[in-house]
C-alpha positions in Angstrom: 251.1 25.6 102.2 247.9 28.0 103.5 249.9 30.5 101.3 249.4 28.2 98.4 245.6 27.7 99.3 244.6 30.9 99.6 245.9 31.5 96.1 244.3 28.9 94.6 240.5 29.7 96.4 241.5 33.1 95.2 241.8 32.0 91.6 238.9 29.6 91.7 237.0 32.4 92.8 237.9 34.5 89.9 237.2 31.9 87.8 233.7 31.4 88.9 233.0 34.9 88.7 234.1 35.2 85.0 231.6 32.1 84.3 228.9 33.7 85.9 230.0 37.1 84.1 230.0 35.1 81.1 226.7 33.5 81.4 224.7 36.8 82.5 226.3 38.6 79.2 224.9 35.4 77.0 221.4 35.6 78.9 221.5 39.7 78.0 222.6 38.6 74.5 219.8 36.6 74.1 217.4 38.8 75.6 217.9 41.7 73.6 218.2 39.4 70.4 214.5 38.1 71.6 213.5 41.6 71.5 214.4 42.4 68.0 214.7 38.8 66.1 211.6 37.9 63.7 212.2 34.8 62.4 209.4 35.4 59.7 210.3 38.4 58.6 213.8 36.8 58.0 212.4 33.7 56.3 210.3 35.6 53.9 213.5 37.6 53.1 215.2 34.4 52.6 212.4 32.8 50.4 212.1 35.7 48.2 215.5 36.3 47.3 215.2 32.3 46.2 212.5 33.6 44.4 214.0 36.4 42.3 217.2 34.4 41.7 215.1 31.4 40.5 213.3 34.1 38.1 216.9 34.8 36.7 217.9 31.7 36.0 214.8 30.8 34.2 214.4 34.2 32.4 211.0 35.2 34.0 212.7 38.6 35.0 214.3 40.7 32.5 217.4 42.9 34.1 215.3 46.0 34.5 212.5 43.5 36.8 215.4 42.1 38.9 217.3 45.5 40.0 214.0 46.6 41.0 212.7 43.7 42.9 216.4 44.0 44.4 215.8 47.7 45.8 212.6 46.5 47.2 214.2 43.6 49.1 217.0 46.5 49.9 214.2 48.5 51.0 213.0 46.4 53.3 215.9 45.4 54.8 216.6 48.7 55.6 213.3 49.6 57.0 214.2 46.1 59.6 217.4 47.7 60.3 216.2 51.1 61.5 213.7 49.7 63.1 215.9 47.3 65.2 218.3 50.5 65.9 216.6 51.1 69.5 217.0 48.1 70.5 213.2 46.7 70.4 211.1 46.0 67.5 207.7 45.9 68.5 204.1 44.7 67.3 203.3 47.6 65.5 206.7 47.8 63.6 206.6 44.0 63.2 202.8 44.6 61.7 205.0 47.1 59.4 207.4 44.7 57.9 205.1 42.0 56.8 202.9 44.7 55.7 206.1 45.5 53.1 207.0 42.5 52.5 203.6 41.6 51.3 203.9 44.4 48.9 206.9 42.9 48.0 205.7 39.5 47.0 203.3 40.5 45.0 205.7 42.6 43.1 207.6 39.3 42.4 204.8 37.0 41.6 203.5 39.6 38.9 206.9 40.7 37.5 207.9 36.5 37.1 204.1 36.5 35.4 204.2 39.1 32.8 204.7 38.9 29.3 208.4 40.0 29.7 211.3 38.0 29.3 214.8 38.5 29.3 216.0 38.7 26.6 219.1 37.2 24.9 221.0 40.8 24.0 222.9 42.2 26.8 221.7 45.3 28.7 224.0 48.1 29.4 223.9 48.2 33.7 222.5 51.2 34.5 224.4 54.1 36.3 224.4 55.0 39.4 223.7 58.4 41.2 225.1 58.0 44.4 223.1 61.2 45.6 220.0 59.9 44.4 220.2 56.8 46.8 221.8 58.5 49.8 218.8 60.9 50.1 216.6 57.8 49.9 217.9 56.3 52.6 217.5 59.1 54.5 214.1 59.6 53.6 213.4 56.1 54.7 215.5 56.8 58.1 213.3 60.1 58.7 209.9 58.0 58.2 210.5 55.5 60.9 212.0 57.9 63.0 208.4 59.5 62.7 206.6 56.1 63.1 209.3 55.8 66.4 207.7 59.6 67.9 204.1 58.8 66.9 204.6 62.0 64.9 203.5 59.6 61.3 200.4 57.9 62.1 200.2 54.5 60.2 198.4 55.8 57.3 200.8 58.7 57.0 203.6 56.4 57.0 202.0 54.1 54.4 201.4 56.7 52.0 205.2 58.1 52.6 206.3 54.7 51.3 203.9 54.2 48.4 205.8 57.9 47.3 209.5 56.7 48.0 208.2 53.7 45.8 206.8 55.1 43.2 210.0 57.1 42.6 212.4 54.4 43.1 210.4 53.0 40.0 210.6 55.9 38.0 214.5 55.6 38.7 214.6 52.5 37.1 212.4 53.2 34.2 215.1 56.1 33.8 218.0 54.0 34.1 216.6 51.5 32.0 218.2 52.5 28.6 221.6 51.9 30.7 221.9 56.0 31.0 220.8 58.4 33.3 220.6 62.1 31.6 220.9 65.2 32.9 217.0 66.0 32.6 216.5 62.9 34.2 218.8 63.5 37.6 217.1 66.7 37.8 213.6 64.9 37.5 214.7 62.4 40.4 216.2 64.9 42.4 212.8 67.4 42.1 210.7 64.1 43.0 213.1 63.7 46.0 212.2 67.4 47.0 208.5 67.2 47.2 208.8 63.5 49.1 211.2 65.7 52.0 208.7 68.4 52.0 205.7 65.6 52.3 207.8 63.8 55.4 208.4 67.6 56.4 204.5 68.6 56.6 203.5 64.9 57.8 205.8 65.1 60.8 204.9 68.5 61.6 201.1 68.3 61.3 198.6 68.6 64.6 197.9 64.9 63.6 200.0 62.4 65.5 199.5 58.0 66.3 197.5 57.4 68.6 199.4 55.6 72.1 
């Protein structure tokens, strides 16, 4: 019988200790979660991505207009995910992502209020070039990786991101016609050379964000 009662304290025991176990890993869930979690930078992703598919459907955006506005909203979501990759996103990087996304709504409104429409014809998709985008991504890894040392100053950072812009733009004006020549991967891949050199020299100047 005391046999019998020991075993079960023993087991209620356990039991409470895996609740509380439980409970503490939920609170540290939630904790870390608060520390990254935006809810407006997820609801503006949200509301724009209604906004470019309702410009589909009612022929505002041509094909070329879309697959742009969708590697901006790629862009972004990226940018959110490397800066959540510490664990923290703070004012400043939080500051950062409306900042884009801003950029990014505007981009909609005026591509939906252009004088293009889609048209009826079929557009060949456009090819990929799978080089082209990794080195992007890195690119837009190494930047907030600078933001993240202080070695990019805000400005610095801004002007880093109007260049990875602008030649995800020319991309898309390349890949327009549905082909992507050899001139034109060599073009890309030249721009992509002077943007590393640019993050290069930016990181590496005497010039760094102020604490």
């Amino acid at each position: 019988m005391n046999s019998r009662i020991k075993n079960q304290a023993a087991s209620g025991r356990a039991s409470l200790a895996l609740l509380v176990a439980g409970v503490l890993g939920v609170a540290g869930l939630s904790q870390a979660d608060a520390r990254t979690r935006d809810p407006g930078v997820n609801h503006r992703q949200q509301n724009q991505q209604q906004r470019i598919k309702q410009g589909v459907r009612s022929g505002e955006l041509t094909r070329r207009e879309t697959r742009t506005l969708a590697e901006g909203q790629r862009d972004v979501r990226q940018l959110e995910r490397a800066y959540k990759s510490d664990g923290e996103l703070t004012r400043a990087e939080r500051a950062d992502l409306h900042h884009e996304q801003n950029q990014a709504s505007r981009d909609i409104y005026k591509q939906k209020h252009d004088a293009q429409d889609r048209p009826v014809a079929s557009v060949p998709p456009a090819v990929r070039d799978p080089g082209v985008n990794d080195r992007q991504a890195n690119q837009t890894g190494r930047i907030v990786n600078g933001v993240k040392t202080g070695e990019l100053t805000k400005d610095e950072a801004q002007g880093l991101r109007d260049g990875r812009r602008e030649i995800r733009q020319t991309e898309q004006e390349y890949k327009s016609d549905g082909a992507l020549t050899r001139e034109e991967r060599v073009d890309l891949h030249q721009d992509l050379n002077q943007q590393s050199q640019d993050i290069y020299d930016a990181k590496h100047n005497d010039v760094k964000r102020e604490p």
